[in-house]
N, C-alpha and C positions, 0 to 999 in steps of 0.2 A: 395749139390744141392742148386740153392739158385732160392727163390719165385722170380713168376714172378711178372714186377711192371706194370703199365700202364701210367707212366710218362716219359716223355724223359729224358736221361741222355748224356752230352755230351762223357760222356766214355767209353758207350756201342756204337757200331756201330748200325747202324739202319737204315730200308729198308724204313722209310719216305721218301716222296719226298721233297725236295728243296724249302724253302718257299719261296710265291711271292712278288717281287719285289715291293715295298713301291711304292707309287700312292698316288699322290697330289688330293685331293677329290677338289680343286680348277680349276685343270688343263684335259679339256678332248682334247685327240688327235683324230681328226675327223677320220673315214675312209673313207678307201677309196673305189670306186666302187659302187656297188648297196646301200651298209649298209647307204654313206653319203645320195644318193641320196631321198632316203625313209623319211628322213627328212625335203626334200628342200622344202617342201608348194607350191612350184613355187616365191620363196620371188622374183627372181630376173626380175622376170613379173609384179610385183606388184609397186602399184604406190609409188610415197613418201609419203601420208597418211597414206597409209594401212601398210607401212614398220614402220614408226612411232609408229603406232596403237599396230604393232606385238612385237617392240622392248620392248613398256612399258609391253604388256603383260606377254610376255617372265621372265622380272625385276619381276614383281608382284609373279608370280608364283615359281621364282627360289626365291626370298628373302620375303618367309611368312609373316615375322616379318611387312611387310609393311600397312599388312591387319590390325592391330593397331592401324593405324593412321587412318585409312576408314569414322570412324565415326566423325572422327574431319575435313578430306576433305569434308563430306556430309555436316555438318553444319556451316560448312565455306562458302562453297558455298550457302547454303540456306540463310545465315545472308545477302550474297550478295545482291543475287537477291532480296530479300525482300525488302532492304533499296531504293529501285527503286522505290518503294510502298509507299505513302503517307497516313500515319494511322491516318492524321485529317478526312479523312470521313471514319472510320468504326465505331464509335458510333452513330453517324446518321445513319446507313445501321442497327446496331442492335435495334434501338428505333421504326426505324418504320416497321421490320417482327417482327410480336408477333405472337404467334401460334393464329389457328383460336379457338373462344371461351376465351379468359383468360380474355380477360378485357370485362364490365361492358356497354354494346351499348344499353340498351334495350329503355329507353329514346329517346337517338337517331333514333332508332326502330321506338317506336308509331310513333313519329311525323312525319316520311316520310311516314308510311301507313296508318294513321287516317284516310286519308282520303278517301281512296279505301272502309278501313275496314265498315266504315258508310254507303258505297255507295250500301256493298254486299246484297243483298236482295234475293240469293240464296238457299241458306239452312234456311229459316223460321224456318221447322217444326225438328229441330235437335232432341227435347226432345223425341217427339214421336218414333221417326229412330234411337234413340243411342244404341240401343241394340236387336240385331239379333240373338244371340247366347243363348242371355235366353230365348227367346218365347220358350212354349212348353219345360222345363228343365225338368228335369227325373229323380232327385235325391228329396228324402224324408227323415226327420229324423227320428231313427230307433231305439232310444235306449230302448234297453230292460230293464226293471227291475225286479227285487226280489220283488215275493211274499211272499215268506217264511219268518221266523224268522233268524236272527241270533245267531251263537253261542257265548257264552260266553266272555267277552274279555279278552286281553292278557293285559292290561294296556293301560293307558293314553300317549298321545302323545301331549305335547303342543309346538307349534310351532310361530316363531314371524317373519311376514311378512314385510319385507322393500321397500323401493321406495316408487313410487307414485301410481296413480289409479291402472292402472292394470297390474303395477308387483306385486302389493298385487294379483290382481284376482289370477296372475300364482301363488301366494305359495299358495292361498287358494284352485285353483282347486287338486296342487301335493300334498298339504295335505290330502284331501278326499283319492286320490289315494295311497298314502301309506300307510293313516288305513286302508282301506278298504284290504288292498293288506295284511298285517300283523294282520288283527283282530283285530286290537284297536280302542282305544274311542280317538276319537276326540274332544280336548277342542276348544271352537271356538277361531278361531287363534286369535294372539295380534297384532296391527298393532303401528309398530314402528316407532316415533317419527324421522321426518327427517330434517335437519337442513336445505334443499333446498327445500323441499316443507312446511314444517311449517303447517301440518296440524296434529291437535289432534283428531282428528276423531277416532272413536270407528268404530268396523264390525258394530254395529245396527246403529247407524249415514248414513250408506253408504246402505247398504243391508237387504233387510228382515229375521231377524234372524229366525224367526218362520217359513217363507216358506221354509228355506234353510234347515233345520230341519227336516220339515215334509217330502219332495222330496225325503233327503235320508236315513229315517227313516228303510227301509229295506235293505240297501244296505251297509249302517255308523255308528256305534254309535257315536253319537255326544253328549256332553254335553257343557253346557255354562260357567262351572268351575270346579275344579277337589275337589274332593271329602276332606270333614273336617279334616276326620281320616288320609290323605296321606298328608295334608299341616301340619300336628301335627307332621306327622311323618320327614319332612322336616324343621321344629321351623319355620312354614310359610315364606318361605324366599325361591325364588324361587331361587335363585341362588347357595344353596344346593341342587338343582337337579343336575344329572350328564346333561352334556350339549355336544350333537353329533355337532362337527363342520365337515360338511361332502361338497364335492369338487362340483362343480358346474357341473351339468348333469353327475351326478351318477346314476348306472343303478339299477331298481327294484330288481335286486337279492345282490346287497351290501347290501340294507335295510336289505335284507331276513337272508343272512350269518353275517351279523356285528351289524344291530339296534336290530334287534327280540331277539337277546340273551340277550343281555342286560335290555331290555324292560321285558322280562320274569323274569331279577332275580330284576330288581328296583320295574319294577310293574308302574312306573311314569319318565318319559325321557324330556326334550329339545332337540329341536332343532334350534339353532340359530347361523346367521341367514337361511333363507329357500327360498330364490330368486331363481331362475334357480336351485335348487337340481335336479334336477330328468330329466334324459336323455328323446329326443323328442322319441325317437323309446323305445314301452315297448309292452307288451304282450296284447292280446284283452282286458282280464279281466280288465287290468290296465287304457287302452285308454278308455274302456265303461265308468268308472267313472270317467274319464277325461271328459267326453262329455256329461255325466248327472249333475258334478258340472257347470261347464262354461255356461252351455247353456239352461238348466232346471231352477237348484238352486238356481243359484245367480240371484237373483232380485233385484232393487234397493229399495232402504227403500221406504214407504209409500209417504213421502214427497217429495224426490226426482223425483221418480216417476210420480207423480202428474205434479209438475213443468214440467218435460220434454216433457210428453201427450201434456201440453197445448201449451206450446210452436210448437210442430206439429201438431196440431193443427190451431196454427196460421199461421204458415208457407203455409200450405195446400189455407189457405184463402187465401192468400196474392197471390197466384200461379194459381187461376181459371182459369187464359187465358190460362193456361197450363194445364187444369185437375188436378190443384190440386199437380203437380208433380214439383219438386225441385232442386236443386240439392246443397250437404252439400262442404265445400270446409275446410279441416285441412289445417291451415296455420298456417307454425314456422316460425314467422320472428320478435320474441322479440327481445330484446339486449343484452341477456346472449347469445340467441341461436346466431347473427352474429356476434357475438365475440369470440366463443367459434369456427367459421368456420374458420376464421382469414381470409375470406372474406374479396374483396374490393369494393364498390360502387360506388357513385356518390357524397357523401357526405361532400368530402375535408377533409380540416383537421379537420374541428370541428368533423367527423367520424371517423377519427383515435384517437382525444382525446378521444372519447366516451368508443370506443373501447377497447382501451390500460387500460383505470381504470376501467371499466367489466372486463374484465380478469382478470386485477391485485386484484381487488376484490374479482370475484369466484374462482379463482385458483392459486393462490397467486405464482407466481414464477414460474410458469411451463411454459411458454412461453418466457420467459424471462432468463433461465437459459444458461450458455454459454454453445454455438455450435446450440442453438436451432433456425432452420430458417425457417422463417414463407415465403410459397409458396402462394400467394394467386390466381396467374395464374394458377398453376398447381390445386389448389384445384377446381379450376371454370370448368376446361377442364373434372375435373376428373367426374363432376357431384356434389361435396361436398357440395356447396356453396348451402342456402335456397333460392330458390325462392322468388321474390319480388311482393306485390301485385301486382305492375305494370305485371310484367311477367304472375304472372297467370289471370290475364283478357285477355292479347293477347293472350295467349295459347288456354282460351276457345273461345275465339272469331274464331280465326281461326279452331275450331273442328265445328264450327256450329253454337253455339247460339249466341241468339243475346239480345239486351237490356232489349227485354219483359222476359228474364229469372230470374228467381228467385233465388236468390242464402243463402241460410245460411252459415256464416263466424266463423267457430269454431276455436277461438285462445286466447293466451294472450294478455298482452298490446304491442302493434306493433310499434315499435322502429321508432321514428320519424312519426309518424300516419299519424300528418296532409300532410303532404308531401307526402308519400308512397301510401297511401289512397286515394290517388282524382283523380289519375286515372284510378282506377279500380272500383269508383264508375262512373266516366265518363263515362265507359264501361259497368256498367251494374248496372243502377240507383236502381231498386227493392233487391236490397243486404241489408240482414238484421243481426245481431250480437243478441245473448240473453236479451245484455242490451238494444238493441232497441227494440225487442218483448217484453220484460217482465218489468212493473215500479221499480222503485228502492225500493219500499215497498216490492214486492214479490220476489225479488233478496237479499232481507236484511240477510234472516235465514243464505244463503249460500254465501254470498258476502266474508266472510275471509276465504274460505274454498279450497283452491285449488281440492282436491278431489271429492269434493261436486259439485262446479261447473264445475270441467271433467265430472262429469256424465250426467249431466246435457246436457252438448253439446253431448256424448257417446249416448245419445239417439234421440235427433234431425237427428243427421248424421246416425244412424241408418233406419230410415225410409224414407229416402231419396231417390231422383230416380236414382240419380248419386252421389256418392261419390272420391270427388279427394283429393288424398292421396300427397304431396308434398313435404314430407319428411320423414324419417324411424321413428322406434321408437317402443313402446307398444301400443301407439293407435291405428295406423292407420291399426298396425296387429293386432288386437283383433276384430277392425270391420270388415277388412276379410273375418275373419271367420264367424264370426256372422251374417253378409249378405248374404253369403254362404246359413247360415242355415235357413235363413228366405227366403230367391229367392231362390229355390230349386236347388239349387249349385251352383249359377251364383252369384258371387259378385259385381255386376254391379259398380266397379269401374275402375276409370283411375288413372294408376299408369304410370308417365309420366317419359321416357328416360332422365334424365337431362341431359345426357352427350350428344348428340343430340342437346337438346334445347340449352345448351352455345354456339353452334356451328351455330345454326336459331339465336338466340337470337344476334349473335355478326356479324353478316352479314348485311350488312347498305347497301349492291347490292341488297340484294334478295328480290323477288314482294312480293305482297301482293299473288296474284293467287299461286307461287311457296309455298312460306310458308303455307298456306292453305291447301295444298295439303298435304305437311309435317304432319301439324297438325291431317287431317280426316286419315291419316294412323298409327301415334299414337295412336289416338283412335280406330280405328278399331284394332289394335293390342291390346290392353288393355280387348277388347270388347270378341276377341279372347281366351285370357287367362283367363276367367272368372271362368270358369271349370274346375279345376285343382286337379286330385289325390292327396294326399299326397304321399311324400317319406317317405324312412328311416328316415333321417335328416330333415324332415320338421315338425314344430311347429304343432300339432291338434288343436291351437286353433287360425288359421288362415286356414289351411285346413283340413276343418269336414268329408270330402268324401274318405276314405269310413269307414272310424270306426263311425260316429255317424251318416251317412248317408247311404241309401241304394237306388242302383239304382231298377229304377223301368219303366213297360212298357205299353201301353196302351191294352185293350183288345178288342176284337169284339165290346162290351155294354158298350162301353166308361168308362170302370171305370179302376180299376190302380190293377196291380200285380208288386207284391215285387219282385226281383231277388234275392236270397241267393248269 
């Protein structure tokens, strides 16, 4: 018997059918009857375009390979028709659309509206009218303290605060908060030596050690150095301390799981450095002493302090056609800070030489490295660019005030002064600077002192009726808060849209009356946002409400009940 196979064999017979006849896959025999007709489209109706049209079609789809060629017939033809196109005027057509805002018109500005602006005698009484939203505020500061004793401590925590004014404040307020949070003694922080601000300033130099002390004498232990016996046991040499280099907005329970062990077996820890350690969102206990150091504690030294009072003092004189009332104006518009925008002006090229050796100076190479392009359009549109005095006199002008306003000007040296300066005193003649309130005798102690005299102006702009904030930074956020805490949550500042303004500012059409209108809606916007909760992610010590604030409501007998 033999297996079966399932191949063909020519020598077995086999009940297959007859294979089919080979077919030229080149050659189709049309049929005939209905089968051709299903195909005819009606070609023989069709005109000699459309038979043309069909023919290529037909070619295109029976020979694929042609679809290959597709994109060299599109750009073939595109090269064509282009060259019809005469490309001597398309860099004049891109020279003069520049996006609105990128270039520098503000010049141009004053001088077509000086003279409307002079003319406006509308809004007199802006000072008294800037603020709607504070009258009657509702918030109170609420911080509770310890009466009790505290227990024992877990060790010393000495900590070295860097930056300038108050990015020390922030390591000094998260210092309190993490001893306070971990049981330990607080050595009073060390303020570090910084090669851009160049101030050797001590905590006592700056702050009242003593009241800082006493405040949170239930709350902190605080000492002013760490004890004999624990620097003996380190061959006085801090730098045999173990040293936490810990990540910037770390949250209170890393302290708790990673520093506190440690702390318990050394007994004496660093931390450095201590800038932004410590996350904005922390538990109440944590914010409480957030908001008892910053806003309690920290007082400025004896001397400083003094200076400041008098200086508002004088401001208040200077302001009686106003009641006395002012308004502080934070202006960045040095020469590190417009070269560090990569900003362009009005200033030609001796601005750009200015420019290009600041930078190359403070930042040696970083702007200059290849691939690196400097946008100065795009930085203007974006809002980046500092504000020119010129700019913020037309800004307040158009929000209202007018020349009888009083303004104190807290800044550095203001890059090309004479020039920048003269028309925004134009604008608003009674503007006064520290070194014009104070003689150059009682400016002496703090004249080298970058910190010394931040604070100095930190407290002028503090009591102020209006404060305009015109650029970001640790200042302008620390008063804030601090204004916050003092207007019962209303911060009575204008913090102005820049990106907006390059857009007013770069318009050479727009009235006086249009931009005016702009302006008093700015500020009412500003006016608006006065009262502001904090978030998770927002700073407590720009927004006090409601960890170190409580709102509260009037009663029958006009006096004030607290809300929990």
């Amino acid at each position: 018997m033999h297996a079966k196979i399932r191949l063909p064999n020519s020598r077995h017979n086999s009940p297959s059918p007859p294979a089919s006849p080979l077919r030229s896959p080149r050659l189709r025999h049309p049929r005939a009857g209905k089968s051709a007709a299903r195909f005819d489209f009606g070609v023989s109706n069709q005109s000699v375009a459309q038979r043309v049209a069909w023919i290529v079609l037909s070619v295109l789809l029976r020979r694929r390979g042609v679809f290959l060629f597709a994109p060299l017939l599109y750009i073939s033809g595109m090269l064509f028709f282009m060259g019809t196109v005469s490309f001597d005027v398309v860099p004049d057509v891109i020279k003069v659309r520049r996006a609105p805002g990128s270039l520098y018109r503000s010049p141009k500005l004053y001088a077509k509206l000086r003279h409307e602006m002079d003319a406006d005698n509308s809004t007199s009484d802006a000072m008294s009218a800037v603020w709607k939203h504070a009258k009657g505020g509702d918030w109170r500061p609420c911080i509770n303290k310890f009466s009790g004793g505290l227990p024992e401590s877990n060790g010393y925590i000495y900590v070295e605060a860097n930056g300038g004014l108050n990015q020390q404040r922030t390591a000094i307020c998260n210092a309190v908060a993490v001893a306070g949070y971990l049981n330990a003694t607080l050595v009073i922080p060390n303020f570090h030596f910084h090669s851009i601000w160049r101030d050797p300033s001590k905590f006592s130099d700056i702050y009242d050690e003593e009241f800082f002390v006493k405040t949170l004498e239930n709350d902190v232990h605080i000492v002013d150095s760490v004890p004999e016996y624990l620097m003996e046991r380190f061959d006085h040499n801090l730098t045999n301390v173990f040293n936490f280099r810990i990540k910037a907005y770390s949250s209170i329970h890393y302290y708790k799981d990673t520093v506190l062990p440690r702390l318990l077996e050394e007994k004496f820890i660093r931390i450095s450095p201590f800038a932004n350690r410590l996350s904005f969102d922390a538990p109440p206990d944590v914010q409480r002493l957030r908001c008892l150091a910053n806003y309690e504690a920290l007082r400025f030294s004896k001397p400083l302090l003094t200076m400041g009072e008098t200086l508002v003092s004088r401001m208040k004189e200077r302001s009686a056609n106003n009641g006395g009332k002012y308004i502080s104006v934070h202006l960045r518009f040095e020469e590190d800070m417009v070269a560090f925008s990569c900003c362009v002006y009005d200033g030609g090229a001796k601005e750009q030489e200015d420019m290009e050796a600041a930078r190359e100076r403070g930042w040696k190479g970083k702007f200059t490295k290849p691939g690196r392009v400097l946008q100065p359009g795009a930085n203007r549109i974006n809002g980046k660019c500092p504000l020119t005095p010129l700019e913020v006199g037309l800004m307040l002008r158009g929000m209202g005030f007018d020349k009888s306003t009083s303004i104190f000007l807290a800044s550095g040296r203001i890059y090309d002064s004479g020039r920048h300066m003269a028309p925004l005193l134009e604008m608003f003649p009674l503007l006064q600077t520290k070194e014009m309130l104070a003689s150059a005798e009682e400016l002496a102690p703090f004249k080298n002192y970058s910190s010394r005299m931040a604070a100095i102006d930190y407290t002028v702009c503090l009591h102020s009726e209006v404060f305009l904030t015109t650029q970001g930074g640790n200042f302008p956020q620390f008063l804030l808060g601090h204004r916050r805490y003092l207007f019962n949550g209303h911060s009575k500042t204008i913090k102005p849209d820049k990106r907006k303004l390059a857009v007013y500012f770069g318009n050479l059409k727009i009235s006086w009356r249009t931009f005016k209108r702009h302006m008093l809606s700015m500020r009412a916007h500003s006016d608006s946002k006065g009262i502001q909760l904090k978030r998770p992610n927002d700073s407590i010590y720009s927004f006090p409400c409601p960890n170190c604030m409580c709102h509260t409501k009037k009663t029958d007998d006009s006096g004030v009940t607290s809300i929990p």
